[in-house]
C-alpha positions in Angstrom: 0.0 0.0 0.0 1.8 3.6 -0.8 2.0 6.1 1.6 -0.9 8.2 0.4 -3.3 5.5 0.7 -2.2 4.7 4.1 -2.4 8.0 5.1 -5.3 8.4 3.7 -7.0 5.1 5.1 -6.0 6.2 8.4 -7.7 9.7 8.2 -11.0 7.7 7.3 -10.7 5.5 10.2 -10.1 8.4 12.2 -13.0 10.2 10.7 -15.5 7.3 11.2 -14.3 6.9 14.8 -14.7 10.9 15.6 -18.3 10.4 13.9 -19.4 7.4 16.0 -18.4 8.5 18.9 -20.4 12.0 18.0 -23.7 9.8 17.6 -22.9 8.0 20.7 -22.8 11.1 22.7 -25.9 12.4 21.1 -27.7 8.9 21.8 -26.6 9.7 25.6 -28.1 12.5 25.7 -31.4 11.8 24.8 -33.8 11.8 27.5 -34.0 8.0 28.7 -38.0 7.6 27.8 -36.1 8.4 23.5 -32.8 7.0 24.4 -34.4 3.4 25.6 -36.3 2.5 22.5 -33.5 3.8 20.4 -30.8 1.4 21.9 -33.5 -1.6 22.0 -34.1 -1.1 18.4 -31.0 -0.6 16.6 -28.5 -1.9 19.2 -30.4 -5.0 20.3 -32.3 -5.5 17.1 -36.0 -5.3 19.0 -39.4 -5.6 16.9 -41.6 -3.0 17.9 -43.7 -5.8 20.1 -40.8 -6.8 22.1 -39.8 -3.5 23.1 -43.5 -2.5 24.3 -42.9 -5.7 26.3 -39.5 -4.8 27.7 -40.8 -0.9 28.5 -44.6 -2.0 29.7 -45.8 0.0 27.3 -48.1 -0.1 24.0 -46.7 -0.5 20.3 -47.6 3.2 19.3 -45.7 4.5 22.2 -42.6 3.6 20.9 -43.7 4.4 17.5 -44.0 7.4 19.3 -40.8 7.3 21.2 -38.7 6.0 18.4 -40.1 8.9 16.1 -39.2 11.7 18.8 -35.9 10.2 19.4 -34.9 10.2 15.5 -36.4 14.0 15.5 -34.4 15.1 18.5 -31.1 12.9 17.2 -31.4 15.0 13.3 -31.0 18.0 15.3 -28.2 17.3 17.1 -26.6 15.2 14.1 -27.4 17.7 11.4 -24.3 19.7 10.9 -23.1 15.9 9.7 -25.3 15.5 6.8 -23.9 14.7 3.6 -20.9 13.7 5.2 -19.2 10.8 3.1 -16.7 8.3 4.9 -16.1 5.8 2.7 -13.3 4.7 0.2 
């Protein structure tokens, strides 16, 4: 591999690692009634069903829930749209 490409992998590791760790803050931010559903969902892999059942709470409240969070995670993510880390 030549030196540019190295160097240039690296920045994009780099990159992606800065950016993850920006979503991961704003996930911890979220208030934990958004933050829950979130995590359950796209961390655990949850159906809709099975988190109502883990929260004690109907489907269309994490519809709900899950819907707020995305909203509340766009604003805090926005400044990275359009942002392209791949080779």
């Amino acid at each position: 591999m030549s030196k540019t490409k190295r160097e240039t992998s690296q920045a994009l590791c780099y990159a992606r690692k800065e950016l993850a760790a920006e979503v991961q803050a704003a996930i911890t931010e979220l208030r934990p009634k958004m933050r829950l559903p979130i995590l359950l969902k796209y961390i655990e892999g949850l159906s809709y069903e099975e988190i109502a059942a883990v929260l004690g709470c109907s489907k269309g409240t994490v519809a709900s829930r899950l819907n707020r969070g995305h909203k509340a995670l766009a604003r805090r993510l926005g400044h990275l749209k359009g942002m392209v880390l791949f080779e």
